[in-house]
C-alpha positions in Angstrom: -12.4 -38.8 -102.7 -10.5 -37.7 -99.7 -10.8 -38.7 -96.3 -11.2 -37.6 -92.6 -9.1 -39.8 -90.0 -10.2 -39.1 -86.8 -7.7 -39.7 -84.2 -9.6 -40.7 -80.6 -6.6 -40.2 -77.7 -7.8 -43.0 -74.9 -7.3 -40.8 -71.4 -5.8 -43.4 -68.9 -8.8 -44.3 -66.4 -7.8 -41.9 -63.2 -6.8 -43.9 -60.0 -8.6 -43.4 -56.9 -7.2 -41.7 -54.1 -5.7 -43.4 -51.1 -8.0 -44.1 -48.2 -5.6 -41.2 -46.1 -5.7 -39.1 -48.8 -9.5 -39.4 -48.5 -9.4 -38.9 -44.8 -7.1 -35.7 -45.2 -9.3 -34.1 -48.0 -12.2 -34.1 -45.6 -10.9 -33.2 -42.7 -9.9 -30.2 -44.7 -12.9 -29.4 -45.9 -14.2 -29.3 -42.0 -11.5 -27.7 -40.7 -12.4 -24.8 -43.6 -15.7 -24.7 -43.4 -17.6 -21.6 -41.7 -19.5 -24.3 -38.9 -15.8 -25.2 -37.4 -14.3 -22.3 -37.4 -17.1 -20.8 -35.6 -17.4 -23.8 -32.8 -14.0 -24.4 -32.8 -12.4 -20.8 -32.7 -14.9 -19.6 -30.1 -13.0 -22.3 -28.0 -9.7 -21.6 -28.7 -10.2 -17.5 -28.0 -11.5 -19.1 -24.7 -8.5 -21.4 -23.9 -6.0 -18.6 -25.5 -5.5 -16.8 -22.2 -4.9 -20.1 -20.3 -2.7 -21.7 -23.0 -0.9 -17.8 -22.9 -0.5 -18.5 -19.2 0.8 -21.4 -19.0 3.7 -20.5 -21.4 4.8 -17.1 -20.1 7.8 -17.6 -17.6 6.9 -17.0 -13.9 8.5 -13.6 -13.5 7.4 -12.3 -16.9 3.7 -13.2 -15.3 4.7 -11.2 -11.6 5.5 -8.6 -13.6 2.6 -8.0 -16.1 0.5 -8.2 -12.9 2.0 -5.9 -11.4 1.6 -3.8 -14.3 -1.9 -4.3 -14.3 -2.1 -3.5 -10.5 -0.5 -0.1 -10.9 -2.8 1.2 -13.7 -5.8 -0.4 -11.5 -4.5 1.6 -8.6 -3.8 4.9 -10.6 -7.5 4.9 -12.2 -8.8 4.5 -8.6 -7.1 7.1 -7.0 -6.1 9.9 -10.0 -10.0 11.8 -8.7 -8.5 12.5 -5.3 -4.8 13.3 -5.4 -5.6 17.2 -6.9 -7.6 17.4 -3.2 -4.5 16.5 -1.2 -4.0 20.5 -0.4 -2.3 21.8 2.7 -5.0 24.9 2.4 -8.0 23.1 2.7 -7.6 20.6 5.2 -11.4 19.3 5.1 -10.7 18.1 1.8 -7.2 16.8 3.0 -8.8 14.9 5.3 -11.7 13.5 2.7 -9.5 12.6 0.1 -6.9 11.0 2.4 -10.1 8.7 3.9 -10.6 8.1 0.4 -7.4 6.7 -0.4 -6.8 5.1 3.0 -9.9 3.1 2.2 -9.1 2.1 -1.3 -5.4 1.0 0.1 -6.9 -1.4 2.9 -9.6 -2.6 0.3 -6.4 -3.3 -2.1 -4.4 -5.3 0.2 -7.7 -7.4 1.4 -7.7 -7.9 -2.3 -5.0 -9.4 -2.7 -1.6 -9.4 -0.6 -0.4 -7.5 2.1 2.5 -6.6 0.1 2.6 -2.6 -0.7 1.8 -1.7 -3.8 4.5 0.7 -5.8 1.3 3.6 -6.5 0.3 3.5 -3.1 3.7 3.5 -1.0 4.0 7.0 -3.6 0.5 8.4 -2.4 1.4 8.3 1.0 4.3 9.5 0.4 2.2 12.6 -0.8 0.0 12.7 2.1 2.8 12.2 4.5 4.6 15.9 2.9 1.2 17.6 2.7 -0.1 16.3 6.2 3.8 18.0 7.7 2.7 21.2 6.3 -0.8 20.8 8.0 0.9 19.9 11.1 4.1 20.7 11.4 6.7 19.6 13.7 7.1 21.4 17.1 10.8 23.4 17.2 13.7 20.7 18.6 16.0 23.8 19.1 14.3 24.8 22.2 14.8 22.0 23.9 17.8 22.5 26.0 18.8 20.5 29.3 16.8 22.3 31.2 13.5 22.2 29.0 13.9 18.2 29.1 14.0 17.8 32.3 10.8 19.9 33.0 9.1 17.7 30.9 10.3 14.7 32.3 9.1 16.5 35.7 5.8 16.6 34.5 5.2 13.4 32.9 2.7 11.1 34.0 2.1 7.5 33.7 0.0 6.4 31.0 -3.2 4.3 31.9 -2.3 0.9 31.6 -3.7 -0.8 28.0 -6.5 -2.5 30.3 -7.7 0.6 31.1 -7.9 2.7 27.8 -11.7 2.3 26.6 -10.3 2.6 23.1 -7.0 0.9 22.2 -8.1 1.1 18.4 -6.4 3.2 16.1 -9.7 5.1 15.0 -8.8 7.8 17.6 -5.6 8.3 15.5 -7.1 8.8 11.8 -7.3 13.0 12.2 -3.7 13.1 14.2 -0.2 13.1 13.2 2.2 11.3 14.8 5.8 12.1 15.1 8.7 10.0 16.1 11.7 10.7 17.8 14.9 8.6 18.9 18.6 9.0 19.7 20.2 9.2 16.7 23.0 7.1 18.4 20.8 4.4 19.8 20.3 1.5 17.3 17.9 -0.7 19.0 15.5 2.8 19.8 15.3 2.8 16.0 14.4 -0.7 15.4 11.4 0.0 17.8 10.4 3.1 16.4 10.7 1.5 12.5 8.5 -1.9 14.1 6.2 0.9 15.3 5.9 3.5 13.0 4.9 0.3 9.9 2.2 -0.9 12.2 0.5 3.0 12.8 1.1 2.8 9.0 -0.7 -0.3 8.8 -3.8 1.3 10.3 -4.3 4.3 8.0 -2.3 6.9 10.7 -0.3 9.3 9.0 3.8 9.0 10.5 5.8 10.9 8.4 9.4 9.3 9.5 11.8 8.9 12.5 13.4 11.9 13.8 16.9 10.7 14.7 18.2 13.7 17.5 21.0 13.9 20.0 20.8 12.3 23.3 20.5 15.4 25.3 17.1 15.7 23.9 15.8 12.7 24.7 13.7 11.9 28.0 14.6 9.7 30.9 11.7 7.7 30.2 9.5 6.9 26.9 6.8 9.1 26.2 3.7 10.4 24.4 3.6 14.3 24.5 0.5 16.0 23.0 -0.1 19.7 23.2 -4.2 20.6 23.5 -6.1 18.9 26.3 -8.5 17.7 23.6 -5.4 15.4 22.1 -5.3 13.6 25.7 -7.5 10.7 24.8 -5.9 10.3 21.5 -2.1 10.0 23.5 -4.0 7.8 25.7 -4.5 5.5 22.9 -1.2 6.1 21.1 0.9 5.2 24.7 -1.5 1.8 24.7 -0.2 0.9 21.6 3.3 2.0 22.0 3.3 0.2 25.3 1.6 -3.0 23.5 4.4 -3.1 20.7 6.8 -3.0 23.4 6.0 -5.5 25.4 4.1 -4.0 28.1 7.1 -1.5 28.3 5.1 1.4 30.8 5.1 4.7 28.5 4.3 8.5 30.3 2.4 11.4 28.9 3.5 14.7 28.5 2.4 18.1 27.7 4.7 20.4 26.6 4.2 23.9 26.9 5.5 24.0 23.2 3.6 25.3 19.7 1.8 22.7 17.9 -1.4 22.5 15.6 -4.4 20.1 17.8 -4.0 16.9 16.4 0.2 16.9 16.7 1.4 13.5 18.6 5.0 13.1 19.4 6.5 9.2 20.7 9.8 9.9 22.2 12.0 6.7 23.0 13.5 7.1 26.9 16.8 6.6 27.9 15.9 3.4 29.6 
C-alpha cells in the first residue's frame, strides 16, 4: 500500500516594519492621494510666481519687465500709429493726443524713465509733425535780415503777467530750436529746454545748430501769424522760467511758415 508524504514548508512569521518605515509609507500615501494634491498644488501654483521671483537674478527680472512693458505699450498704441499722416492733420492731431495721453498715463504708472516704444513713437510724430510744419528757410537770413528782426523785437511780458504759463497753449504748435553751432553752453540750455517741452506733450523735433551770423543779439521767440502771439507768449514764459528769469523778446518775421510754427532762438548774450 503506497503512501502520500505531504511536505508542509513553515513560512517564517514576516517582521513588522519600523516605526519610520510606517511614518514614510503614509506620508506617501497622502502626499499621493487626489485630496493633497488638490490642497496642496493649488498653493504651490500660488507661491510658484513668488518662489520664481525670488530666484531670478536682479537684471534677468529688469529685463523681462521691460519686456513686458514694451508689448503692453505696443498693444496700446498699434490702433493709432496708421493715423499719424502728414495729409490729414485732424487725425495727426487725434492720434498724437492719443498717444501723448497714454505716454503720461505710462510714466504715472510707473517711472519717469522713457520707455524704448515710446521714445520710437515720438520719434514718428516728431518726422510727420516736420512735414505738417516745416521749418522756415535759414538761407535767407543774411546780416541784414537779422538785424531787422532784432530791430523789431519786443520784450516779452514778464512770466507774472502771462494768464497762461501752462503748456496747453503749446499742444497744436511746433516748436523749433535754434543755437550757435559754436556755442556749447546755448546747447546745454536748449537740450535742458527742449526735454522739459518734451515732458509736457509739445512736439520739438531737435536743435538746429547754425552759424553765428544767424543768430540774434538777444534770445527770442519768433512766431509768424498774429493768432500764434499768445502761444509765444507762453513759450517766452517758459523759456525765460528755465533760464532763470533770463528776459526773452518776440519776434515776427516776415518769413513763410504754417500757423502753429514756433521758433526759440538763443541770443548772443
Amino acid at each position: 500500500m503506497a503512501r502520500e508524504v505531504t511536505v508542509i514548508l513553515k513560512q517564517p512569521e514576516a517582521e513588522l516594519p519600523s516605526p519610520g518605515k510606517r511614518a514614510f509609507d503614509l506620508v506617501n500615501s497622502l502626499v499621493k492621494s487626489p485630496l493633497f494634491v488638490f490642497i496642496f498644488g493649488a498653493s504651490f501654483a500660488t507661491m510658484y510666481p513668488a518662489i520664481k521671483s525670488a530666484l531670478t537674478p536682479a537684471g534677468e527680472l529688469e529685463r523681462q519687465k521691460a519686456q513686458e512693458d514694451a508689448r503692453a505699450d505696443a498693444t496700446l498704441i498699434a490702433p493709432f500709429l496708421a493715423n499719424l499722416s502728414a495729409t490729414e492733420p485732424g487725425k495727426f492731431q487725434a492720434s498724437r493726443a492719443a498717444l501723448q495721453a497714454l505716454e503720461r498715463a505710462s510714466r504715472s504708472a510707473g517711472s519717469d524713465k522713457e520707455r524704448p516704444m515710446f521714445v520710437a513713437v515720438n520719434q514718428a510724430v516728431e518726422a510727420v509733425a516736420k512735414q505738417i510744419w516745416p521749418p522756415t528757410e535759414k538761407a535767407v537770413l543774411t546780416q541784414a535780415v537779422v538785424e531787422n528782426i532784432d530791430k523789431n523785437a519786443t520784450a516779452a511780458p514778464r512770466v507774472s503777467d502771462v494768464p497762461d504759463v501752462s503748456f496747453s497753449q503749446l499742444q497744436n504748435a511746433l516748436v523749433y530750436i535754434q543755437v550757435d553751432r559754436n556755442n556749447r553752453a546755448q546747447q546745454e540750455l536748449a537740450e535742458r529746454i527742449m526735454k522739459v517741452l518734451r515732458m509736457n506733450s509739445v512736439v520739438a523735433p531737435g536743435i538746429e545748430k547754425l552759424p553765428a551770423s544767424t543768430m540774434p543779439s538777444k534770445t527770442q521767440v519768433r512766431y509768424f501769424h498774429d493768432s500764434d502771439r499768445p502761444r509765444a507768449e507762453s513759450l517766452a514764459a517758459i523759456v525765460s522760467r528755465e533760464t532763470a528769469g533770463k528776459q526773452v523778446y518776440l519776434a515776427q518775421p516776415k518769413l513763410s511758415a504754417k500757423e502753429g510754427t514756433l521758433e526759440i532762438w538763443f541770443g548772443k548774450d
